[in-house]
DSSP file (Angstrom, degrees, kcal/mol; ACC not computed):
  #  RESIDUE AA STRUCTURE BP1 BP2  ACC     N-H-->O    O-->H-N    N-H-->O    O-->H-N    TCO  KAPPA ALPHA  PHI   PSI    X-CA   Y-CA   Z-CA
    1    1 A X     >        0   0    0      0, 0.0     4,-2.4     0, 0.0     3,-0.3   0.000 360.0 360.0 360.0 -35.4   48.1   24.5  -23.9
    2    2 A X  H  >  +     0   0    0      1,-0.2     4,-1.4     2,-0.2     5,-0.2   0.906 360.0  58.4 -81.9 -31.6   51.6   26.4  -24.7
    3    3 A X  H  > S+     0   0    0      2,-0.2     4,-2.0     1,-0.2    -1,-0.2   0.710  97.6  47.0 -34.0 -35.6   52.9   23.7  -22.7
    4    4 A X  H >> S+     0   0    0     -3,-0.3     4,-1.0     2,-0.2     3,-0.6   0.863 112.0  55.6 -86.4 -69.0   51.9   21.0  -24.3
    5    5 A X  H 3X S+     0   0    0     -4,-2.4     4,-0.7     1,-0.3    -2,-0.2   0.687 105.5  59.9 -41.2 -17.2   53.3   22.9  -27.9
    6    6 A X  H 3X S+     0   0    0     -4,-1.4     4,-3.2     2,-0.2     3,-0.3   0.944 109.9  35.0 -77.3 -71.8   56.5   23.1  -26.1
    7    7 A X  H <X S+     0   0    0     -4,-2.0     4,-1.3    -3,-0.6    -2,-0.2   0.608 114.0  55.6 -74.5  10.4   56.9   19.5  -25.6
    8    8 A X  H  X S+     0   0    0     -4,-1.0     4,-0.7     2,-0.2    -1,-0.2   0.562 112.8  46.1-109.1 -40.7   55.5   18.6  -28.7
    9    9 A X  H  X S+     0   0    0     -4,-0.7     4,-3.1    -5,-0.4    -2,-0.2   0.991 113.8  44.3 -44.0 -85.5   58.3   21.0  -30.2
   10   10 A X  H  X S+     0   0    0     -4,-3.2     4,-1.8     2,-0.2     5,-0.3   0.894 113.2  50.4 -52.0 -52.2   61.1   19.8  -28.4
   11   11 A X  H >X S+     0   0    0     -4,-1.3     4,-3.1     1,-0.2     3,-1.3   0.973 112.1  50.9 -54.3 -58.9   60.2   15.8  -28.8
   12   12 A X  H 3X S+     0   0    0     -4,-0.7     4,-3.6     2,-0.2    -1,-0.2   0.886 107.3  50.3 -49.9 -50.1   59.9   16.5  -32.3
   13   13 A X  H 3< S+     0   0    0     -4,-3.1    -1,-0.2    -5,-0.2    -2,-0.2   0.819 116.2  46.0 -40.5 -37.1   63.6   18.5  -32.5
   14   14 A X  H XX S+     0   0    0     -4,-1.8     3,-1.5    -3,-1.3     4,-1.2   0.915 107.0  56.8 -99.6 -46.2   65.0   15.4  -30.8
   15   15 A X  H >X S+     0   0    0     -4,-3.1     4,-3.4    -5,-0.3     3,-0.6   0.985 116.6  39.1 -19.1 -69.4   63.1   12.9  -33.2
   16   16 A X  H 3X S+     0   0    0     -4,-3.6     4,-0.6    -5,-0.3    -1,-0.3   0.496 108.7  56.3 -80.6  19.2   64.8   14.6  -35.8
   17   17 A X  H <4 S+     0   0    0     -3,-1.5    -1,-0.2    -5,-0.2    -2,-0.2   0.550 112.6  47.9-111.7 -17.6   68.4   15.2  -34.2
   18   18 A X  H << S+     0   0    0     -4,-1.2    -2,-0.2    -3,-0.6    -3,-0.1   0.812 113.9  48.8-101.5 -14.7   68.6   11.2  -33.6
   19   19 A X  H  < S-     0   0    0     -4,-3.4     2,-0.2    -5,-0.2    -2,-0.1   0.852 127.0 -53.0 -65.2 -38.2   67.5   10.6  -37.3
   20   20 A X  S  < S-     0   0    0     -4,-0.6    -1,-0.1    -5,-0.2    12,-0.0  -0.913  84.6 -22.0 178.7-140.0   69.6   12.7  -38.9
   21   21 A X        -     0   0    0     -2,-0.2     2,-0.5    -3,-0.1    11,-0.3   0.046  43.1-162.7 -96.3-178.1   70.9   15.9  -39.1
   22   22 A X        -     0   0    0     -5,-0.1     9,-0.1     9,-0.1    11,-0.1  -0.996  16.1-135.9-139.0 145.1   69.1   19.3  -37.8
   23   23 A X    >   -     0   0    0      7,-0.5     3,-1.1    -2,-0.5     4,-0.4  -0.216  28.9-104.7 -86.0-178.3   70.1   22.6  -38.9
   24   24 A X  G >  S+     0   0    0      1,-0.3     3,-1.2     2,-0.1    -1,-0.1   0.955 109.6  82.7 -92.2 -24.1   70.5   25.7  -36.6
   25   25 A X  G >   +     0   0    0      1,-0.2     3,-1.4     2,-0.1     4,-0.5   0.610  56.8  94.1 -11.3 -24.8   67.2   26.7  -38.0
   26   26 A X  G X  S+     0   0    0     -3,-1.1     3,-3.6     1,-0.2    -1,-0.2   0.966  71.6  72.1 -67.3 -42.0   65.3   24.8  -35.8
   27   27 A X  G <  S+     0   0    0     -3,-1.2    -1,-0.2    -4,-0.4    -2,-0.1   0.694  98.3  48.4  34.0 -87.5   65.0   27.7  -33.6
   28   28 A X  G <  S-     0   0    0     -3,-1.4    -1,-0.3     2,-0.0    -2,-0.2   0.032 130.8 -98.1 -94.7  -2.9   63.0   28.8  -35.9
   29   29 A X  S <  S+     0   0    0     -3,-3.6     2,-0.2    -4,-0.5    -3,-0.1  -0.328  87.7 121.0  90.8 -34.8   60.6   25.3  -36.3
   30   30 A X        +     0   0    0     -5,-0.4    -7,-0.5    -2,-0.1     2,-0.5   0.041  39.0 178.8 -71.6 139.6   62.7   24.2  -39.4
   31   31 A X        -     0   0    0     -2,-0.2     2,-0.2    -5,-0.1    -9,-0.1  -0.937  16.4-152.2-122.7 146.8   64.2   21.3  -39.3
   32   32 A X        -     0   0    0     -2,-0.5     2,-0.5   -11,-0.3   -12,-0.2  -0.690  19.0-153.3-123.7 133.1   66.3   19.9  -42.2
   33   33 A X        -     0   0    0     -2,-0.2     3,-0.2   -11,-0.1   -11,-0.1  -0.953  23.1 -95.5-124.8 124.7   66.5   16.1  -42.4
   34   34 A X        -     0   0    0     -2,-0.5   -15,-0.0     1,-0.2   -12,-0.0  -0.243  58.7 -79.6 -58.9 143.8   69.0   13.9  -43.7
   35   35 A X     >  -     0   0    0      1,-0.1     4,-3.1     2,-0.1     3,-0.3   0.007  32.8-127.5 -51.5 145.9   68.5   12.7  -47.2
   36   36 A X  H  > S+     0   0    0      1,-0.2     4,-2.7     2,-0.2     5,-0.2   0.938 112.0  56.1 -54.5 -55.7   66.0    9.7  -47.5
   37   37 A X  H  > S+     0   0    0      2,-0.2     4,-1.7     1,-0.2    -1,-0.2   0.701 102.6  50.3 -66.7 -26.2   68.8    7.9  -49.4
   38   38 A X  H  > S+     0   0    0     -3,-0.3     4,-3.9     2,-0.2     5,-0.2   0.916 114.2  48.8 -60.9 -67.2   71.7    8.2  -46.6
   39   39 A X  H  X S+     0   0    0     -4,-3.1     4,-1.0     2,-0.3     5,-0.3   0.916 112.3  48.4 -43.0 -67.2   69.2    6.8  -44.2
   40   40 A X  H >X S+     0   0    0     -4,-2.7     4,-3.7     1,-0.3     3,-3.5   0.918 116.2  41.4 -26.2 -80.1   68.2    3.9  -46.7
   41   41 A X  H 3X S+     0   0    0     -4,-1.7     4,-1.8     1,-0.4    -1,-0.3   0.856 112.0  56.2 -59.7 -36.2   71.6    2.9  -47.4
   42   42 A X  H 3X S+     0   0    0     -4,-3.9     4,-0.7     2,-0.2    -1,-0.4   0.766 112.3  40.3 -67.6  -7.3   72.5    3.3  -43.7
   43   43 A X  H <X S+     0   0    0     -3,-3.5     4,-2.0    -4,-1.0    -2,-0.2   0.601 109.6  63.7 -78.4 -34.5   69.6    0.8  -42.6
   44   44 A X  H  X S+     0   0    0     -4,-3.7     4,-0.6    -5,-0.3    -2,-0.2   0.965 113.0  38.5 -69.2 -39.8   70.9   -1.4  -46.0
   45   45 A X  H  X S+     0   0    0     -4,-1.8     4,-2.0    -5,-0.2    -1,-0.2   0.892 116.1  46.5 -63.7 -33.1   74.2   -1.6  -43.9
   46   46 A X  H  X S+     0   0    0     -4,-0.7     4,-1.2    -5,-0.2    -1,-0.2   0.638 117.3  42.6 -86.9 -12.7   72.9   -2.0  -40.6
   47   47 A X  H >X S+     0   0    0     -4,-2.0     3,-1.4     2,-0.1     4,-0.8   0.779 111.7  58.5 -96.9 -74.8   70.3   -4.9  -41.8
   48   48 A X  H 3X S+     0   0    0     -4,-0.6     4,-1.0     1,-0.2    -2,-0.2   0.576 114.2  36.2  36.8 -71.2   73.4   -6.4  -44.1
   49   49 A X  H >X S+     0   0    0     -4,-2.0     4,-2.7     1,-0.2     3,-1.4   0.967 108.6  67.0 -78.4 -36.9   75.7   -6.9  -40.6
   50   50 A X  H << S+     0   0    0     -3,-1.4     4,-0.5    -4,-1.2    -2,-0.2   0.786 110.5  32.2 -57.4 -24.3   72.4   -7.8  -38.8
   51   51 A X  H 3X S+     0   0    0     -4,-0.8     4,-1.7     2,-0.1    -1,-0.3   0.734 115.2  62.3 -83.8 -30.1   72.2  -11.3  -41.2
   52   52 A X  H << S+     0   0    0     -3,-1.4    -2,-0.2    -4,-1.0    -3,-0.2   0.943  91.6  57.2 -81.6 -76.5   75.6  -11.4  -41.2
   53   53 A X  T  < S+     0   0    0     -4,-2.7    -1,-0.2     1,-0.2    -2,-0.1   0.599 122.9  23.7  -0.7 -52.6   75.8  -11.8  -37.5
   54   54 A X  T  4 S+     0   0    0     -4,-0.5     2,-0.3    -3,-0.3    -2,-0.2   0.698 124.9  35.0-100.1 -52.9   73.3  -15.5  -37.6
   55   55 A X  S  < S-     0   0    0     -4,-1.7     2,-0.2     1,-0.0    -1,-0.2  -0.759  74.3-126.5-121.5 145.0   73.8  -16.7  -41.1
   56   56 A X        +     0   0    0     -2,-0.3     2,-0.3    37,-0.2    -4,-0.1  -0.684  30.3 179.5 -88.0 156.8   76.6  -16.8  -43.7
   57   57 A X        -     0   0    0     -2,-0.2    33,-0.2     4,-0.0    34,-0.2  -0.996  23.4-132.7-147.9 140.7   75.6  -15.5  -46.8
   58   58 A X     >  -     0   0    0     -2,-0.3     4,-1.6    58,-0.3    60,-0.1  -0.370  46.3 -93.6 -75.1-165.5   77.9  -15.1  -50.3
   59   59 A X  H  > S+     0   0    0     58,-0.3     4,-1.6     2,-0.2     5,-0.1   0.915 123.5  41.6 -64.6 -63.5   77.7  -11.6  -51.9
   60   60 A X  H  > S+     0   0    0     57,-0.3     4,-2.2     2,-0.2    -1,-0.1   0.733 114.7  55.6 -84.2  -7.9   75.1  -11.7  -54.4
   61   61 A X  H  > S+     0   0    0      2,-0.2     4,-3.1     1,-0.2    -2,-0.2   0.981 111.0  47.2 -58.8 -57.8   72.7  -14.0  -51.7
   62   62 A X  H  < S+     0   0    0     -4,-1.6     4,-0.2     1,-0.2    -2,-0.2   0.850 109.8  52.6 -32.0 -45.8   73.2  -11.2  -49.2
   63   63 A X  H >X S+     0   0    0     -4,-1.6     4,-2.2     2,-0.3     3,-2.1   0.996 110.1  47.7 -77.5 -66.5   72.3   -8.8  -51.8
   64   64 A X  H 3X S+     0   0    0     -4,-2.2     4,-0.6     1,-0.3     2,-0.5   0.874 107.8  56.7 -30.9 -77.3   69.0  -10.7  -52.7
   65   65 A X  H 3< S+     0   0    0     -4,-3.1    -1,-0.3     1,-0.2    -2,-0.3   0.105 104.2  45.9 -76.4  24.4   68.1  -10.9  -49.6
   66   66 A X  H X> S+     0   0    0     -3,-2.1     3,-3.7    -2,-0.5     4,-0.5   0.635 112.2  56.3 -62.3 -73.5   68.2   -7.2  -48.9
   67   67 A X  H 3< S+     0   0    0     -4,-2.2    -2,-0.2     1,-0.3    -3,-0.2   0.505 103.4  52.5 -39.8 -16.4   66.3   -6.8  -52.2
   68   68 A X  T 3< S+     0   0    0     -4,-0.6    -1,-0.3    -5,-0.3    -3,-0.1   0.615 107.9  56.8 -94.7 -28.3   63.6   -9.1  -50.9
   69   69 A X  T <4 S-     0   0    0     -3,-3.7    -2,-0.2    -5,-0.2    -1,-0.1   0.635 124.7-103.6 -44.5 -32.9   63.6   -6.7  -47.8
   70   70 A X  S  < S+     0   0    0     -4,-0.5     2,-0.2     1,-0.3    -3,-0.2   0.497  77.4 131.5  18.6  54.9   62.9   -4.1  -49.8
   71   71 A X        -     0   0    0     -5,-0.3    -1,-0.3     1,-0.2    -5,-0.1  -0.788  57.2-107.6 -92.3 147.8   65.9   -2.3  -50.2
   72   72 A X     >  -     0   0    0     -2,-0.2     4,-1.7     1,-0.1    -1,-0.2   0.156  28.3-112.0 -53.5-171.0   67.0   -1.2  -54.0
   73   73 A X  H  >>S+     0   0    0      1,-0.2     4,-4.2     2,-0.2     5,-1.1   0.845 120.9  53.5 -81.1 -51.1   69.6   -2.7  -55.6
   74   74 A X  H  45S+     0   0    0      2,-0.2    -1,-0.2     1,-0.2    -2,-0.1   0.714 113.8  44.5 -68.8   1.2   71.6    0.0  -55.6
   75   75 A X  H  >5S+     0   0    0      2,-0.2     4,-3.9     3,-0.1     5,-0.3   0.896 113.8  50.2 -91.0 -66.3   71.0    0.3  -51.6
   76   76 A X  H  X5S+     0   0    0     -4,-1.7     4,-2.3     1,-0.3     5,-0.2   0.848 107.1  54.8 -23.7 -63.9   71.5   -3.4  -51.0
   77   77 A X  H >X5S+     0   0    0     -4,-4.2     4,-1.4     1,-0.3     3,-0.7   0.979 107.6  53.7 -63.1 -47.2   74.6   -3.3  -53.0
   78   78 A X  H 34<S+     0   0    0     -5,-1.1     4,-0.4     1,-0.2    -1,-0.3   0.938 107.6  44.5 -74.5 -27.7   75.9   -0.7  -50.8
   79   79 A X  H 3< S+     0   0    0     -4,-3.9    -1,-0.2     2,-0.2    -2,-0.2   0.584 108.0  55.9-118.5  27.0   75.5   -2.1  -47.9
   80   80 A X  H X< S+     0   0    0     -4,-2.3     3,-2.4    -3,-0.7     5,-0.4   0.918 110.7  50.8 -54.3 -63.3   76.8   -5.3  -48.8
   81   81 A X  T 3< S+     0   0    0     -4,-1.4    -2,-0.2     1,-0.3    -3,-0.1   0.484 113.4  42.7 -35.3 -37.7   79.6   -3.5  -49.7
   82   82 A X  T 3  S+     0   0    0     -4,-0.4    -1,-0.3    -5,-0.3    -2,-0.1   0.209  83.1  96.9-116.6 -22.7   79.7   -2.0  -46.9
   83   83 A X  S <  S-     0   0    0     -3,-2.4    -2,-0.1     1,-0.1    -1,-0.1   0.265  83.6-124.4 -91.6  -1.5   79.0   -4.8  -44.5
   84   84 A X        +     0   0    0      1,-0.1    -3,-0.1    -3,-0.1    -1,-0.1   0.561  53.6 169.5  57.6  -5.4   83.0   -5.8  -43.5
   85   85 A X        -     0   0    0     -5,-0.4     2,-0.7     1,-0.1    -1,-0.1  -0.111  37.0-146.6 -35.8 122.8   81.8   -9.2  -44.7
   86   86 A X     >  -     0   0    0      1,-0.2     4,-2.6     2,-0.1     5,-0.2  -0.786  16.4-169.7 -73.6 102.0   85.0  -11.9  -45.2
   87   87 A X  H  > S+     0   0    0     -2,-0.7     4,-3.8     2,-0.2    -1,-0.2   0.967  84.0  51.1 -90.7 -18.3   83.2  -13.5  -48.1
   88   88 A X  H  > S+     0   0    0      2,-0.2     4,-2.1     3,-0.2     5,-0.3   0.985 112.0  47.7 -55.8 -61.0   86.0  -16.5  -47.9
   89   89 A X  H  > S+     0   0    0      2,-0.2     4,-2.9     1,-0.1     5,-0.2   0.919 105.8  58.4 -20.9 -69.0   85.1  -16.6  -44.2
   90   90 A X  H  X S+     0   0    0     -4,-2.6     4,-2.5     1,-0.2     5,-0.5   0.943 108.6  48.6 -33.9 -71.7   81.3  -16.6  -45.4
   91   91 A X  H  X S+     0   0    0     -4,-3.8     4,-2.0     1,-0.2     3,-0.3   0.805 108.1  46.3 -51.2 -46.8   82.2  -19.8  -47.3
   92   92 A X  H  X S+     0   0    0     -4,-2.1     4,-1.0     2,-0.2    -1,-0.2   0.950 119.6  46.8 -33.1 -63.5   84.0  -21.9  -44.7
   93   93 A X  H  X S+     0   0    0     -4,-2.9     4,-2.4    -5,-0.3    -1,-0.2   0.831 108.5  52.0 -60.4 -31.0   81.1  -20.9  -42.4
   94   94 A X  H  X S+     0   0    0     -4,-2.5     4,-2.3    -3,-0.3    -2,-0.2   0.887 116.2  45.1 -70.3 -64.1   78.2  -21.7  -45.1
   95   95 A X  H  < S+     0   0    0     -4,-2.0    -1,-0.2    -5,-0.5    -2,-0.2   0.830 110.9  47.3 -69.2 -11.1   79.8  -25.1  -45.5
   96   96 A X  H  X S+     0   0    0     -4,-1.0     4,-0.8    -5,-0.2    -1,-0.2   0.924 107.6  55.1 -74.0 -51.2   80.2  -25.8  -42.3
   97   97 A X  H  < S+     0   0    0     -4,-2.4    -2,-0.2     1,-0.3     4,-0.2   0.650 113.8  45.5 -23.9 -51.9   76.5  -24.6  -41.7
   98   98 A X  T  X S+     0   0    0     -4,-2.3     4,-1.1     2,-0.2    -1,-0.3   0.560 108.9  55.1 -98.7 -17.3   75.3  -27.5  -44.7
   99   99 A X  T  4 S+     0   0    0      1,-0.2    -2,-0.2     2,-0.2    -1,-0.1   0.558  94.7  69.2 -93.7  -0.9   77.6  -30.5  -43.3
  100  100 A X  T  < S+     0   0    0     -4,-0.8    -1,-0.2     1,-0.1    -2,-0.2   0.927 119.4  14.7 -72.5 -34.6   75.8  -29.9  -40.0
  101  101 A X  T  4 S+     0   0    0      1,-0.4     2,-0.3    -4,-0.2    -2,-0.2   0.942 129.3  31.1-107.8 -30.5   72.7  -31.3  -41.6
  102  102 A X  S  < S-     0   0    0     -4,-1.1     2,-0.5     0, 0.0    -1,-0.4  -0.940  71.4-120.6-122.5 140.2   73.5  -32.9  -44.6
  103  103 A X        -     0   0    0     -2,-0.3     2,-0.2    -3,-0.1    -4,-0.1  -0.793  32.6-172.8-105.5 125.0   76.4  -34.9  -46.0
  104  104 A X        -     0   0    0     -2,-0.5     2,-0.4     1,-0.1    -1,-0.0  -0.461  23.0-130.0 -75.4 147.6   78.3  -33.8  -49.2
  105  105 A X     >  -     0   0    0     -2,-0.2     4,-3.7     1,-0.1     5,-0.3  -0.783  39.0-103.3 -97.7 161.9   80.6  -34.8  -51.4
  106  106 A X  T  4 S+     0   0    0     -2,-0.4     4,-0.4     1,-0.2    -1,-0.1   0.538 118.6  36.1 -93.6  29.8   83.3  -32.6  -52.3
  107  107 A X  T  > S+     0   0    0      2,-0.2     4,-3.1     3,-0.1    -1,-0.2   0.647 114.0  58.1-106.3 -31.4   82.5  -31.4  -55.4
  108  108 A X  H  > S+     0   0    0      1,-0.2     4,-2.7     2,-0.2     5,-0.3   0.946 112.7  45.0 -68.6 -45.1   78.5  -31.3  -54.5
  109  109 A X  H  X S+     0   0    0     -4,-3.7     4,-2.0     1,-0.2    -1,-0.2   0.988 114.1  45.4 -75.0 -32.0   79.6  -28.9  -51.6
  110  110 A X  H  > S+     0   0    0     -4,-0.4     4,-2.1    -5,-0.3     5,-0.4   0.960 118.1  42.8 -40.6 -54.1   81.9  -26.9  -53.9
  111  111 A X  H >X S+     0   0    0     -4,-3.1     4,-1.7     2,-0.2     3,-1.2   0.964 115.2  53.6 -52.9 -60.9   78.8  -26.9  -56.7
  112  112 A X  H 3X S+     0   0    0     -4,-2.7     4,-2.7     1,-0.3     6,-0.2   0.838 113.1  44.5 -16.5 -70.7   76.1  -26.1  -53.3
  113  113 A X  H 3<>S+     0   0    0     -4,-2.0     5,-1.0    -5,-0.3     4,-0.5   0.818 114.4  45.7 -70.0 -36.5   78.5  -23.0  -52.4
  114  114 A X  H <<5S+     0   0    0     -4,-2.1    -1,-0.3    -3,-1.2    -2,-0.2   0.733 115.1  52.7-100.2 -21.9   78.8  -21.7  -56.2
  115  115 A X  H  <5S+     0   0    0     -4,-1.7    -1,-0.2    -5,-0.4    -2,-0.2   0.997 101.7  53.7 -55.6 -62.8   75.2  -22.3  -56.2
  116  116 A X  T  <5S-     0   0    0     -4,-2.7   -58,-0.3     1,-0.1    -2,-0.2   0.600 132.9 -88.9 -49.5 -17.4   74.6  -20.3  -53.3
  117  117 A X  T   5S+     0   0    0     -4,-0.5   -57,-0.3     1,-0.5   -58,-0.3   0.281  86.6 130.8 134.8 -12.7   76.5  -17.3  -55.0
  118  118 A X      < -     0   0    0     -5,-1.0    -1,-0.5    -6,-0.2     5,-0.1  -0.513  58.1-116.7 -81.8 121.7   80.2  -18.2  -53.7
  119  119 A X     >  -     0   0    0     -2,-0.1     4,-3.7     1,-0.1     5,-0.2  -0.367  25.4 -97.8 -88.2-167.7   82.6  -18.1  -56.3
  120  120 A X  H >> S+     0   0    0      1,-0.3     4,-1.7     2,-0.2     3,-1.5   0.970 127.1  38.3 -66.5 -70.1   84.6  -20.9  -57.5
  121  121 A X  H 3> S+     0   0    0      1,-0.3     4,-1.7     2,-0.2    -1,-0.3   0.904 123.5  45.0 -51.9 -37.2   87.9  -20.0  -55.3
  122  122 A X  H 34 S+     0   0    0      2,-0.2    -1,-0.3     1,-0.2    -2,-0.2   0.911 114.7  46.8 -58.4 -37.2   85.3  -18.9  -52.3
  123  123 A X  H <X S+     0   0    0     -4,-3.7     4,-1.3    -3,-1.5     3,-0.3   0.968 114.1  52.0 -68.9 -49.3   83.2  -22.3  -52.9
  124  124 A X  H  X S+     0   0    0     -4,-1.7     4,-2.1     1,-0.3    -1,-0.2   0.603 111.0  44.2 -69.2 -30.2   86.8  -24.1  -53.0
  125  125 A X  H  < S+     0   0    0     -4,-1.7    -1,-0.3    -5,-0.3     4,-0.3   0.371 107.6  58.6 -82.2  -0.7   88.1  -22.6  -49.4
  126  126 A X  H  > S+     0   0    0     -3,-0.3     4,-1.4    -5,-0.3    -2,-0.2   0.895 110.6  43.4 -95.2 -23.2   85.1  -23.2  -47.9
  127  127 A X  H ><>S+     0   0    0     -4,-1.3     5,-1.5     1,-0.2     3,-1.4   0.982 111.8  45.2 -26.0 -81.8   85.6  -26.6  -48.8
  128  128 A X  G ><5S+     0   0    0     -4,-2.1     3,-0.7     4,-0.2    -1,-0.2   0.685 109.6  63.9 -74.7   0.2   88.9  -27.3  -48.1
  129  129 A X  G 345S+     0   0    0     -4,-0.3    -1,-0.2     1,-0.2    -2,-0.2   0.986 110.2  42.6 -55.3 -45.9   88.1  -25.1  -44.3
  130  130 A X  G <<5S-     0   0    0     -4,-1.4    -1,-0.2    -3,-1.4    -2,-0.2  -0.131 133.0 -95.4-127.6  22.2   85.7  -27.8  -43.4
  131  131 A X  T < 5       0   0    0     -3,-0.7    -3,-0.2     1,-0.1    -4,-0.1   0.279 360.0 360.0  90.2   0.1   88.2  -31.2  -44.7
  132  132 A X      <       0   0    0     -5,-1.5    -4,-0.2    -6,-0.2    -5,-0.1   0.368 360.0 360.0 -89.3 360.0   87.0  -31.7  -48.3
């Protein structure tokens, strides 16, 4: 039986030592856990690159779609923020992304991109990236 509390101990020490941080208290069975809000906002970064990765996204789409995740705003925004994201890149790629299925003009794909979130000078390089 003390056996079993032993590994039940230890797995638990190492649960919390890869989640976040552990004091030298643990010793002692307390263990100190990084704030809930450092975690968030590190998952708001790490889901952020993970979309980033497949899809272009402008700024405030990305940011919606963390908020739809359920991350707050204020998490979302931070790991937008946070994301390395090119958002002129984003646009080039986002317009490339819509002439792959559908054909534009080039003010409808400028309007499309500003739609999507992109602003006018982002909408406008992503244009001229993709010949328009």
């Amino acid at each position: 039986m003390k056996r079993i509390a032993l590994v039940a101990a230890l797995v638990g020490a190492v649960v919390f030592a890869s989640a976040g941080s552990v004091t030298s208290a643990h010793a002692s069975g307390s263990v100190t856990a990084a704030p809930a809000s450092s975690i968030s906002r590190a998952q708001a970064v790490r889901k952020a690159k993970q979309y980033l990765a497949f899809q272009a996204f402008s700024r405030t789409g990305l940011i919606k779609q963390l908020k739809y995740e359920g991350f707050s705003t204020s998490d979302a925004t931070y790991g937008v923020s946070r994301s390395g994201a090119n958002w002129y890149a984003q646009a080039a790629k986002k317009a490339k992304q819509y002439l792959r299925f559908q054909a534009f003009s080039r003010t409808g794909l400028i309007q499309q991109l500003e739609y999507e979130g992109f602003t006018p000078s982002q909408a406008l390089y992503g244009a001229r990236a993709v010949g328009l």
